[in-house]
C-alpha positions as CSV (number, residue, x, y, z in Angstrom):
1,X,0.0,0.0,0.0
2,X,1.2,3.2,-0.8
3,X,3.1,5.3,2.4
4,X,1.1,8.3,3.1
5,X,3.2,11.4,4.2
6,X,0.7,14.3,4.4
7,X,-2.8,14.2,4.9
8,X,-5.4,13.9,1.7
9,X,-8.3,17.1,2.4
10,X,-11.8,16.4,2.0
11,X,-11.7,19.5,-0.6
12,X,-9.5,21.9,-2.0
13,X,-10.6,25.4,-3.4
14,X,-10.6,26.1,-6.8
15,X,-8.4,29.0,-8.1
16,X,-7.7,29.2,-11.8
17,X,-4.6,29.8,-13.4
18,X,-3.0,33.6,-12.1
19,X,-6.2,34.4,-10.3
20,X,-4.1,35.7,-7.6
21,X,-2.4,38.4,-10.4
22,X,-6.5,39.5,-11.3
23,X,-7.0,39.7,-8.2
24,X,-4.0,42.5,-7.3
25,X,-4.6,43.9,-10.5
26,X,-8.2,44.3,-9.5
27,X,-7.8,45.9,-6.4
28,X,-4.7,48.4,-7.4
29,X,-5.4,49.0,-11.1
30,X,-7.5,52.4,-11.6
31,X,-8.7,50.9,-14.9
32,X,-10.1,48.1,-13.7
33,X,-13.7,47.6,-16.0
34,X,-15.4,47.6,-12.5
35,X,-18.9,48.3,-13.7
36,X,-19.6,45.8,-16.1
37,X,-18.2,43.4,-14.5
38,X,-21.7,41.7,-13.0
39,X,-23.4,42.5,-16.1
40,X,-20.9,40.5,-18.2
41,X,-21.3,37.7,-15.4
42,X,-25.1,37.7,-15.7
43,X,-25.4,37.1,-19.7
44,X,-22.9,34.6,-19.5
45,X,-24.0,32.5,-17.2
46,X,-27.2,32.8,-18.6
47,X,-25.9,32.4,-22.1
48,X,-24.4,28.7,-20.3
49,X,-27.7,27.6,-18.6
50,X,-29.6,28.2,-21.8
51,X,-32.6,30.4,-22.0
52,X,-33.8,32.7,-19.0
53,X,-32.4,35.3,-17.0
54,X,-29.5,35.6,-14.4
55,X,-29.2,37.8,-11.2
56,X,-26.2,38.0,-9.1
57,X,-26.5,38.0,-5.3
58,X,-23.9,37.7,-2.4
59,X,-25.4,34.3,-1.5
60,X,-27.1,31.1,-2.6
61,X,-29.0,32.0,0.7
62,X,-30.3,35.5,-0.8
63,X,-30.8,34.6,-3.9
64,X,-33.8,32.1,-2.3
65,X,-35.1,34.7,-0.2
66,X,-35.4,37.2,-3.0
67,X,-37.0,34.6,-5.0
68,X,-39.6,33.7,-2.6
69,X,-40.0,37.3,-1.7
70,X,-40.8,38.2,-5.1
71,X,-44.3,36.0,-4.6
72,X,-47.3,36.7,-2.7
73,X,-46.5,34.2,0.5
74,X,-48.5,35.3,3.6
75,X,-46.9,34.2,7.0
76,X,-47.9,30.3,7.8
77,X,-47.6,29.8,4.2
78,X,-45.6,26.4,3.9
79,X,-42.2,25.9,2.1
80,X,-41.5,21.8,1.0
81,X,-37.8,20.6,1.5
82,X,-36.4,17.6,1.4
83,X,-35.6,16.4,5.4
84,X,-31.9,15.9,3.9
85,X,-30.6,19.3,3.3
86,X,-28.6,22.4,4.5
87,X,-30.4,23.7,7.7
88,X,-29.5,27.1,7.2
89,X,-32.2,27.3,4.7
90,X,-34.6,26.3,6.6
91,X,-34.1,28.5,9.3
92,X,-33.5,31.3,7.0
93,X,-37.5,30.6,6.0
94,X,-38.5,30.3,10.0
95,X,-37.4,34.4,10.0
96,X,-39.5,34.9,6.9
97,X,-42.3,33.5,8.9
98,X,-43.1,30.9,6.8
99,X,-43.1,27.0,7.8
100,X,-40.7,25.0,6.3
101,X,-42.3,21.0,5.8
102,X,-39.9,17.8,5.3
103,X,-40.3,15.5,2.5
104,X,-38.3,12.5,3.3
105,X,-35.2,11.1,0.2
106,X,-34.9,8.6,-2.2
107,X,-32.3,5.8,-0.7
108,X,-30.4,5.8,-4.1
109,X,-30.0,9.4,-4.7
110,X,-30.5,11.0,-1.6
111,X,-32.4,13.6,-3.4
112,X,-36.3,14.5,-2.7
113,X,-38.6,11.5,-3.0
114,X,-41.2,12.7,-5.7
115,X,-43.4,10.0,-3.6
116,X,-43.0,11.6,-0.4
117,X,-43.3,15.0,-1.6
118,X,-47.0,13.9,-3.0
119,X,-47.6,13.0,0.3
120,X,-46.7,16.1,1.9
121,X,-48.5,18.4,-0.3
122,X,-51.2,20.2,1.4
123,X,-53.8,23.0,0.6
124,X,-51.1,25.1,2.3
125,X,-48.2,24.5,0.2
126,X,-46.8,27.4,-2.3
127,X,-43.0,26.4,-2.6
128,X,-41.5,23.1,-3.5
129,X,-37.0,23.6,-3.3
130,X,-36.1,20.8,-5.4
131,X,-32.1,20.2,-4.3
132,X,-30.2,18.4,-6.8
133,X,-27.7,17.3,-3.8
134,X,-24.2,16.6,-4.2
135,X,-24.5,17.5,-8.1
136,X,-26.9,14.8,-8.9
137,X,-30.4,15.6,-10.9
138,X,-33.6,14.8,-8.6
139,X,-36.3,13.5,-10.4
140,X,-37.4,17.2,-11.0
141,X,-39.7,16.3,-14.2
142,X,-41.9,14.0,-11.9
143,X,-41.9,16.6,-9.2
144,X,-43.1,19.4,-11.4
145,X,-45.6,17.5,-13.1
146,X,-46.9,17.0,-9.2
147,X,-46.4,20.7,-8.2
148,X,-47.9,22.0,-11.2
149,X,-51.1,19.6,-10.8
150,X,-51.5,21.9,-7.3
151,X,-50.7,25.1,-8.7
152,X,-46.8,25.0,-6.5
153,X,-44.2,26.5,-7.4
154,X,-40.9,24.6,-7.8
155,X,-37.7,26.8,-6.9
156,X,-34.6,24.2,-7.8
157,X,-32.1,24.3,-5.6
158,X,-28.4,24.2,-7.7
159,X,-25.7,25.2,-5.3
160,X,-24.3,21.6,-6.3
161,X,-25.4,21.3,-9.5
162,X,-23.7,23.7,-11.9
163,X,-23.4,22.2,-15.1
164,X,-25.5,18.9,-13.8
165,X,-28.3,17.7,-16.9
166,X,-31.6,15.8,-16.7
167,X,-32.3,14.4,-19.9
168,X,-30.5,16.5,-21.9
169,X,-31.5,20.1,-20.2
170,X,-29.2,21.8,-17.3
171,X,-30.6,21.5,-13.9
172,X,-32.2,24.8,-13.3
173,X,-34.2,25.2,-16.1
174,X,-37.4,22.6,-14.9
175,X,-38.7,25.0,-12.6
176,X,-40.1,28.7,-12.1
177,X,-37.2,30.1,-10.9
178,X,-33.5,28.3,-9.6
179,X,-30.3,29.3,-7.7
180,X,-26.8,28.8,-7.7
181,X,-23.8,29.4,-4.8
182,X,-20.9,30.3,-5.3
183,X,-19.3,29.3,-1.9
184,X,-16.0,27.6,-1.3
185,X,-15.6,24.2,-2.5
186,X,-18.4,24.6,-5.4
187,X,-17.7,24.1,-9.2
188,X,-17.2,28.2,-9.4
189,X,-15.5,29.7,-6.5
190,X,-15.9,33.4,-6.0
191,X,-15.5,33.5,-2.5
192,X,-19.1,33.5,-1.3
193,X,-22.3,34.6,-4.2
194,X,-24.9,33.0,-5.7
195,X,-26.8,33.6,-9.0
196,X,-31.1,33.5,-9.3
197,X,-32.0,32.2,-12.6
198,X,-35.1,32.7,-14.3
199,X,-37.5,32.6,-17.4
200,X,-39.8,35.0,-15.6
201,X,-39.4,38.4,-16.0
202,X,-41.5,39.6,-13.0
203,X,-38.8,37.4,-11.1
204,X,-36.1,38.5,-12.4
205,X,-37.2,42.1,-12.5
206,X,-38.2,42.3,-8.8
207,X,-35.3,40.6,-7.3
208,X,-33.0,43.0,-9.9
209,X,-35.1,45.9,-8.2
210,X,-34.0,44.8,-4.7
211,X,-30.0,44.0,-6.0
212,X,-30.3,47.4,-7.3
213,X,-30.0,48.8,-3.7
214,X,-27.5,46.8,-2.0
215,X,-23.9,48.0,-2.0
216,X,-21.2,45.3,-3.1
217,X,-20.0,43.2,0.1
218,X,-16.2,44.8,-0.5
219,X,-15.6,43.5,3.8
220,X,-17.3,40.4,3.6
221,X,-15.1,39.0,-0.2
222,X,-11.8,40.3,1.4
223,X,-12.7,38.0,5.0
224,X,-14.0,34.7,3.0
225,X,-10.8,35.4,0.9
226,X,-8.7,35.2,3.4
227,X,-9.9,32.5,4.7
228,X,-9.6,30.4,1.4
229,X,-6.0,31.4,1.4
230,X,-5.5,30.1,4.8
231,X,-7.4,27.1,4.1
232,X,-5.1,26.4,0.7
233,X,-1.8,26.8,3.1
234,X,-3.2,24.3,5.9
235,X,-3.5,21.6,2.9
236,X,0.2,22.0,1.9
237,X,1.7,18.7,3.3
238,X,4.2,20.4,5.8
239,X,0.8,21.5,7.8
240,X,-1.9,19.3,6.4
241,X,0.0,16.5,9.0
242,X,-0.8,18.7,11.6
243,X,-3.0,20.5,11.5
244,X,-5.8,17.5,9.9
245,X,-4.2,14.5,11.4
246,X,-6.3,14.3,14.3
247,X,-10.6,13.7,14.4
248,X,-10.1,17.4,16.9
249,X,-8.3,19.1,14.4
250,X,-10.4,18.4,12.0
251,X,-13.8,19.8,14.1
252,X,-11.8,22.9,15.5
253,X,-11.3,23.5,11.2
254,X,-14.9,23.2,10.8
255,X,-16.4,24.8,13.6
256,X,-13.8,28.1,12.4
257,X,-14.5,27.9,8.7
258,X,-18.8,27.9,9.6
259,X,-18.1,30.7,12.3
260,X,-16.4,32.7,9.7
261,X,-19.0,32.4,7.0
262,X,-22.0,33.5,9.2
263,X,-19.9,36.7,10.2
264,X,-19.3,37.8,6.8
265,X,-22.9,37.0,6.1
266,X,-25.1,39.3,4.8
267,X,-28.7,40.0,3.2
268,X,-28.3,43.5,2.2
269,X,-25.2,43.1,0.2
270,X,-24.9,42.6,-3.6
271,X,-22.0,40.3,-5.7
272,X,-18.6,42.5,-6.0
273,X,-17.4,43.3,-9.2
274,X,-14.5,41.3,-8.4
275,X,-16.4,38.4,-7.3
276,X,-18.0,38.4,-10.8
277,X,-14.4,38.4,-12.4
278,X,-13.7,35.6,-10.6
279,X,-16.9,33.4,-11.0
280,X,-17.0,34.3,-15.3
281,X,-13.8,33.1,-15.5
282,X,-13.8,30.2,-13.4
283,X,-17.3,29.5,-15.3
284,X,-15.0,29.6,-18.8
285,X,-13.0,26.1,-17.8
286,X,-16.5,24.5,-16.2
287,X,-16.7,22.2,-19.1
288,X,-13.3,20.4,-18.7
289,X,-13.7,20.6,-15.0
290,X,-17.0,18.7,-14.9
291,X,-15.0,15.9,-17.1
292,X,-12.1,15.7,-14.5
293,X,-14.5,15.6,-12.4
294,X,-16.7,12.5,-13.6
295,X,-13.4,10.6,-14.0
296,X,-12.4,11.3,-10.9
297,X,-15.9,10.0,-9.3
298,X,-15.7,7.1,-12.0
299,X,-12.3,5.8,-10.6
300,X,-13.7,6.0,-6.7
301,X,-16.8,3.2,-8.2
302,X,-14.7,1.1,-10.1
303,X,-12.2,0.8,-6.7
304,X,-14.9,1.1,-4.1
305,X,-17.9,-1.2,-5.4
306,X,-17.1,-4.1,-3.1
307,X,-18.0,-2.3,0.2
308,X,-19.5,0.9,-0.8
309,X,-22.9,1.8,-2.5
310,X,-23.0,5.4,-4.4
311,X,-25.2,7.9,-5.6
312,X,-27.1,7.0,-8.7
313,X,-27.4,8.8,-11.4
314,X,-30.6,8.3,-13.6
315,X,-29.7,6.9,-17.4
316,X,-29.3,10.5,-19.6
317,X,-28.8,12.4,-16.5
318,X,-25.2,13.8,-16.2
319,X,-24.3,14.5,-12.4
320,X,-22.1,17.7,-12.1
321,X,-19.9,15.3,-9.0
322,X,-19.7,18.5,-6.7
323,X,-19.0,15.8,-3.7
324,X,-18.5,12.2,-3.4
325,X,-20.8,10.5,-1.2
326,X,-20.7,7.0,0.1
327,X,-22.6,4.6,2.5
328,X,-20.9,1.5,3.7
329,X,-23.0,-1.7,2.4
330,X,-21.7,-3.6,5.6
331,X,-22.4,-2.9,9.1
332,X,-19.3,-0.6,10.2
333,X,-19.5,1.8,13.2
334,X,-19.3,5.2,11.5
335,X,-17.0,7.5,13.8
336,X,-14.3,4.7,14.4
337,X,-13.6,4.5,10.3
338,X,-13.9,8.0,9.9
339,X,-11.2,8.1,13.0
340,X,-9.0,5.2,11.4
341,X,-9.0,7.2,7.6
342,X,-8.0,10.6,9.3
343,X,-5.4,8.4,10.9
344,X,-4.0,7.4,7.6
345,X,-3.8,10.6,6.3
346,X,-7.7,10.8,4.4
347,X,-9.3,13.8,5.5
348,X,-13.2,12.4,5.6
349,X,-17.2,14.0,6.9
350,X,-19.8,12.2,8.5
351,X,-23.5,13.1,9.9
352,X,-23.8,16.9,10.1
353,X,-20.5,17.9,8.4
354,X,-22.1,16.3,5.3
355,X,-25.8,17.9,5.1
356,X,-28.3,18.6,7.7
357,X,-31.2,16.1,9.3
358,X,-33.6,18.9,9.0
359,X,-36.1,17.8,10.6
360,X,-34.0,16.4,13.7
361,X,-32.6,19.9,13.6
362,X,-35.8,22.0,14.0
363,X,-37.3,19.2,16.5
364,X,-39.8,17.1,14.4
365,X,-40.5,13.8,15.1
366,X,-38.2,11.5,13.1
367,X,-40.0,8.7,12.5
368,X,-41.7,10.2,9.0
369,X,-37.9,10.4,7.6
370,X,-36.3,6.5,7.8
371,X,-34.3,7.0,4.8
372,X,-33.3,10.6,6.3
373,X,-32.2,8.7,9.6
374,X,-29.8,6.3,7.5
375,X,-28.5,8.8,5.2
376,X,-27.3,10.5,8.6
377,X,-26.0,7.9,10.3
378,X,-24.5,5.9,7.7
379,X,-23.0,8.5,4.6
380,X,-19.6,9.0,4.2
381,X,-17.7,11.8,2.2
382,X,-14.7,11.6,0.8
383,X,-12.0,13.9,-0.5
384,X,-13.2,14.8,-3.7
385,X,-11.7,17.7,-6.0
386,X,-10.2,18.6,-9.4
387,X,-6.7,18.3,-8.2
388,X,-7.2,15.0,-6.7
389,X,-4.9,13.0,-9.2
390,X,-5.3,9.0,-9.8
391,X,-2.6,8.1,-7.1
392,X,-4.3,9.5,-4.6
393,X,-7.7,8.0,-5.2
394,X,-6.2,4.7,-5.7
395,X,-4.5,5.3,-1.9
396,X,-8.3,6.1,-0.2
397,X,-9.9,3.9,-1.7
398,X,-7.4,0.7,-1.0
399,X,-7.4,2.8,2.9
400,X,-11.3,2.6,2.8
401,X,-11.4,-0.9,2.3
402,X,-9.3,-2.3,3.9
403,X,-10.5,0.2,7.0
404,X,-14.4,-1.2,6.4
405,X,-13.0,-5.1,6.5
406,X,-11.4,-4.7,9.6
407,X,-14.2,-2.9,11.5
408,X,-17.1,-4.1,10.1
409,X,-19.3,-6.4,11.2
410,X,-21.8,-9.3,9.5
411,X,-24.9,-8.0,8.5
């Protein structure tokens, strides 16, 4: 087995080639095009999806909140999410006095069950947010056909998903409106942002309207990139050893990096020019990305398939691989083999440092969410990034199973 000297991350952020020269250039040069920069951003990311409009907002989280601000929801009104997703969200609709309701996931995808969302659909309901988690397509057809039987609107939710494709269309394109983040450790980093996407105009023109108003978060890009620089030294193999060698180190990391984003978080603040350079030009090399990408996840399946079960991906759908995402076909105590790949050097999540129980979170009973409850429990993510090269897959992967032989236990 190969020797590890450093410690594999879970993720590594995505710069592209001289970003750190635009970057300078951008803050010292006087002719720096600052006003068309989000503009430009907007029609070519557009231009990419394929047919409505773009809007560019400091957050995945805002761009949501515009969106459903920009319908008439009265307060009790209730939002539909699927129990498996990022709890921020769901507290973010709690303040908009609206009541978020769970549907539970599909065991093979983990994405929302277009059965259980049927069965959570009351007179109530005015939302559906569709996630394509991880990067892989929900059945969104099936749930739109169900949502538009009930007059619902479907918001799909794409922070994963950039460049994902359901039978030959991008994700975000099914429903009324979708959004897009561009957080660290997404297919386009701009340190923090998000984009609303949309073929309706009264949409697009309110939540333009609101942009209009907000100042560009200057404070907020120059703290989350500073903390993306940080995060790129601490991966460097003198200090990936010691500072991610240990199942402590690796929480104190977390518990920083989500402390930090919800300071810099804002909902009056609009996407930096900068930002935009950053995200338009990181959007240029998406399409060889997402191929590196699908090799990379296709090389984790081919070494993994005896002990591990994966994500599926529908036949015609293309999955855009944003994470990888693994549960353990054998009986295996979760924290002791996420303890023993840390150990040898593989930097790995479990339970709430993957995605959110929602309903666990907000305090509803569990039992309507059994597939929620595994997915919890029992998922596994592994390092999973552009950069990762074949050697270093081949050394998780023979560390994963040989980890899940020795502490698993018969079924």
């Amino acid at each position: 087995m190969l020797r590890q000297i450093k410690v594999i991350p879970r993720r590594k952020i995505k710069f592209y080639p001289n970003e750190d020269l635009d970057i300078l250039k951008a803050i010292f040069s006087p002719g720096f095009p600052a006003g068309s920069q989000i503009s430009l951003f907007e029609r070519v990311f557009s231009e990419y999806l394929g047919g409505g409009e773009a809007v560019a907002t400091c957050s995945g989280r805002q761009a949501l909140k515009l969106i459903l601000e920009s319908q008439d929801l009265r307060e009790g009104d209730e939002i539909l999410f699927p129990a498996y997703t990022l709890f921020d969200l769901v507290k973010m609709i709690e303040e908009m006095k609206l009541k978020p309701v769970f549907a539970d996931i599909d065991p093979k995808t983990f994405n929302m069950s277009p059965e259980a969302v049927a069965q959570k659909i009351t007179p109530k309901t005015r939302v559906t947010v569709a996630t394509h988690i991880f990067g892989v397509p929900c059945r969104i057809q099936e749930i739109c056909r169900l949502a538009d039987a009930k007059g619902i609107m479907v918001v799909e939710d794409c922070a994963h998903a950039l460049g994902a494709e359901s039978r030959g269309r991008k994700v975000g394109n099914f429903g009324k409106a979708a959004f897009f983040s561009f957080s660290m450790g997404k297919q386009i980093n701009a340190f923090g942002g998000g984009m609303i996407y949309s073929p309706d105009k009264k949409i697009i023109g309110f939540c333009r309207s609101k942009i209009f108003s907000y100042i560009p978060g200057k404070i907020e890009t120059l703290a989350s990139a500073t903390t993306a620089y940080l995060e790129r030294i601490a991966v460097l193999p003198f200090f990936s050893k010691l500072l991610l060698g240990s199942r402590k180190h690796v929480e104190f990391f977390i518990e920083f990096y989500r402390k930090t984003k919800n300071k810099t978080r804002a909902w009056n603040k609009s996407l930096s020019p900068l930002q935009s350079m950053i995200g338009r030009k990181q959007l240029e090399g998406i399409g060889k990305d997402l191929e590196i990408r699908e090799a990379r996840a296709r090389l984790y399946r081919d070494l993994l398939s005896g002990n591990f079960l994966f994500q599926e991906v529908a036949p015609g759908d293309i999955s855009a691989n944003c994470y990888f995402v693994v549960r353990s076909k054998k009986k295996c105590p979760l924290g002791p083999l996420a303890q023993a790949l840390i150990k040898a050097g593989v930097d790995v999540g479990i339970c709430g440092e993957i995605m959110d129980h929602c309903p666990k979170a907000l305090g509803v009973s569990a039992n309507d969410y059994p597939v929620t409850d595994m997915a919890e429990a029992g998922n596994l993510l592994l390092p999973f990034y552009s950069d990762l090269d074949e050697k270093e897959i081949r050394y998780i992967a023979a560390t994963a199973n040989k980890m899940m032989e020795s502490l698993s236990t018969p079924s």
